[in-house]
C-alpha positions as CSV (number, residue, x, y, z in Angstrom):
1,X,0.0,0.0,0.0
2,X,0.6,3.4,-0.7
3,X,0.2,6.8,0.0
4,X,1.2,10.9,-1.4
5,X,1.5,13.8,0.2
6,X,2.3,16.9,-0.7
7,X,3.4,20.1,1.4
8,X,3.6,23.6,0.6
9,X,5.7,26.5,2.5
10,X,6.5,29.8,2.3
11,X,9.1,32.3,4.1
12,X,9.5,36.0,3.7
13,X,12.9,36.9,2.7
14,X,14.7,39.7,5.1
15,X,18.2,41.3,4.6
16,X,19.4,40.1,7.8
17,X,23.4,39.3,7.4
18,X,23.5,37.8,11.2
19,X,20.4,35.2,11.0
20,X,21.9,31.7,8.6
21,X,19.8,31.1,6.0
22,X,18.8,27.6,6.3
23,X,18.0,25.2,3.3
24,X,17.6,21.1,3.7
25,X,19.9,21.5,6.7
26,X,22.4,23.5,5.1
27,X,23.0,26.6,6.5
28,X,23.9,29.0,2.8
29,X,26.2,31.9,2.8
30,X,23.8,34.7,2.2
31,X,23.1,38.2,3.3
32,X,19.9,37.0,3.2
33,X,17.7,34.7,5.7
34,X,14.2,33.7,5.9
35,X,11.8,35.2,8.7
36,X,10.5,32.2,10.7
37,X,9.6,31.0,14.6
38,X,12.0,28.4,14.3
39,X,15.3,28.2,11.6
40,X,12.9,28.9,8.9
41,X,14.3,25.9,6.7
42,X,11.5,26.5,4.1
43,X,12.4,23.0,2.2
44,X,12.3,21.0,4.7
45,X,9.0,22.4,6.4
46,X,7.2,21.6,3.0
47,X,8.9,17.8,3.3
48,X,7.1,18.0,6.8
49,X,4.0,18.8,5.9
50,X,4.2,16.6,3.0
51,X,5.1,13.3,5.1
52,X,2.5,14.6,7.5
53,X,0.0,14.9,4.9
54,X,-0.2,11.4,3.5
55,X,-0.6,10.0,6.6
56,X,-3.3,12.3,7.4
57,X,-1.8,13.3,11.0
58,X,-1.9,17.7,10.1
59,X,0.3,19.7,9.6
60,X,3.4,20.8,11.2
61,X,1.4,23.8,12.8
62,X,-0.4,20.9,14.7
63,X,2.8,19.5,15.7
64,X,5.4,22.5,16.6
65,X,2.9,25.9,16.6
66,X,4.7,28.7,16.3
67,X,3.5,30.3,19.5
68,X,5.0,27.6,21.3
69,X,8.3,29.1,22.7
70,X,10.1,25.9,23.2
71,X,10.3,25.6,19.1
72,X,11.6,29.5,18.8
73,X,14.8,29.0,16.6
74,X,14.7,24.9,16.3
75,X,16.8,23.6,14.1
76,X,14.2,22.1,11.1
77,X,15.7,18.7,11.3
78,X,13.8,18.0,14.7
79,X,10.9,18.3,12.9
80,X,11.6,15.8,10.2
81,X,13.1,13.7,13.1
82,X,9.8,13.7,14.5
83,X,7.8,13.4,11.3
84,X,10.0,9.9,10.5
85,X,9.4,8.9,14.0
86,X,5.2,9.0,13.9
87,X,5.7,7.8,10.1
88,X,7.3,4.5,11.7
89,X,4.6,4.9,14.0
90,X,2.0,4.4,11.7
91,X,4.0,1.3,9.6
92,X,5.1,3.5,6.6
93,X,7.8,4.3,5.0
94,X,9.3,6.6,3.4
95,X,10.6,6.0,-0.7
96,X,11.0,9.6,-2.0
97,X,11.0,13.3,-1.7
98,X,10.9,15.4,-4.9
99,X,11.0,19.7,-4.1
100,X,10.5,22.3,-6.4
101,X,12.0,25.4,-4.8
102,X,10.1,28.9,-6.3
103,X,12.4,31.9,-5.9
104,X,15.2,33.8,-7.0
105,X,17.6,34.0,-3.6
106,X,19.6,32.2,-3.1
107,X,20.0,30.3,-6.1
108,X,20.1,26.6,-6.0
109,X,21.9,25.2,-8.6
110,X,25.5,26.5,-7.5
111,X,24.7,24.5,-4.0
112,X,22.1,21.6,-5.3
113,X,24.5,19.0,-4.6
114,X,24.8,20.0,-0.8
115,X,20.8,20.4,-0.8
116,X,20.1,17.2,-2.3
117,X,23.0,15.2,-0.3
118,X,21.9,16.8,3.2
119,X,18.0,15.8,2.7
120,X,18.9,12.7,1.8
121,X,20.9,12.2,4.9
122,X,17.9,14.1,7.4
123,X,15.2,11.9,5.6
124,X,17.7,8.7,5.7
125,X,16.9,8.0,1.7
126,X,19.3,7.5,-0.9
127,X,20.8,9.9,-2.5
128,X,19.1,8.5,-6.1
129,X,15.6,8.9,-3.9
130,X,15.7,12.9,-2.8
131,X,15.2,15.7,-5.7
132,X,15.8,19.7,-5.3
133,X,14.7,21.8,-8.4
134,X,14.3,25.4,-8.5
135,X,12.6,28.0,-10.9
136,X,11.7,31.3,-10.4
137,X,8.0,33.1,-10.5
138,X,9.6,35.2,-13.5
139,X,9.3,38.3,-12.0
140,X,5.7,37.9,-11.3
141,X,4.0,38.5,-7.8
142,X,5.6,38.5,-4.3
143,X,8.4,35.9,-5.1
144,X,9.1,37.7,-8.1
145,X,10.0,41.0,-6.2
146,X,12.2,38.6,-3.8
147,X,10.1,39.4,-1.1
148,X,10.1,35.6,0.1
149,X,10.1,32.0,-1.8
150,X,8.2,28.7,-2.0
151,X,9.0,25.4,-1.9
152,X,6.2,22.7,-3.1
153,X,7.1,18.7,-1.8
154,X,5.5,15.5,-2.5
155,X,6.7,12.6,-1.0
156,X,5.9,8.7,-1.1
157,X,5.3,6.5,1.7
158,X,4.7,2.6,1.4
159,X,3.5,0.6,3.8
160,X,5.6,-2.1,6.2
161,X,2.8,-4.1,7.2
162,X,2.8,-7.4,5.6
163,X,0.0,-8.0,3.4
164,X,-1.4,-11.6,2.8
């Protein structure tokens, strides 16, 4: 048996040299960084909610709200720790991850290799089994004038129960 989710996040974009920018884990030279109650790692909160979402459990809002202060400035990968944790839970796995990043800072393709082989590693997947694309909005709309980006994610689960 199987089961798809899809997530969808979105970070405003702040000139703020001091705060990492955080993407998949990696923190990205930038004199940019994402606005956010926790690390703001915009890729891998869509991943979250796209694990969450084809189990049916919510969304990561359910799981870490940002008014919580315990999850001010958590590191991202907690969350995905978590999300693999209740995914077990329920006796699924996970196969693959496929992000499309929407945005034109910072750009992905220089550091796509890092992206790809950090998810891979904080979703415990094969390297062949994690994708990172990017495109922009072509100047249109909010992403367009940099004000923040988006990342869509589906993932695929499969079941560990054996079936007879």
């Amino acid at each position: 048996m199987f089961r798809i989710g899809n997530g969808i996040d979105f970070h405003k974009l702040i000139h703020e040299p001091f705060r990492p920018l955080v993407l998949a884990g990696v923190e990205v030279k930038s004199e940019f960084a994402f606005l956010g109650h926790s690390d703001a790692d915009v890729i891998l909160h869509a991943v979250a909610d796209a694990m969450l979402g084809a189990l049916a459990l919510g969304d990561i809002g359910v799981h870490f709200p940002d008014t919580d202060p315990q999850y001010k400035n958590m590191k991202s990968t907690r969350i995905i720790e978590k999300c693999l944790e209740l995914v077990a839970e329920k006796n699924f796995k996970l196969v693959n991850v496929d992000c499309t990043y929407v945005g034109d800072h910072p750009k992905i393709n220089p550091i796509r290799a890092e992206l790809n082989a950090s998810l891979a590693s904080i979703t415990k997947l094969p390297l062949d089994c994690v994708s990172i694309k990017a495109t922009t909005s072509e100047g249109m709309g909010a992403l367009g004038r940099s004000e923040g980006v988006m990342v869509m994610a589906t993932v695929l689960m499969e079941s560990t129960k054996k079936h007879h």
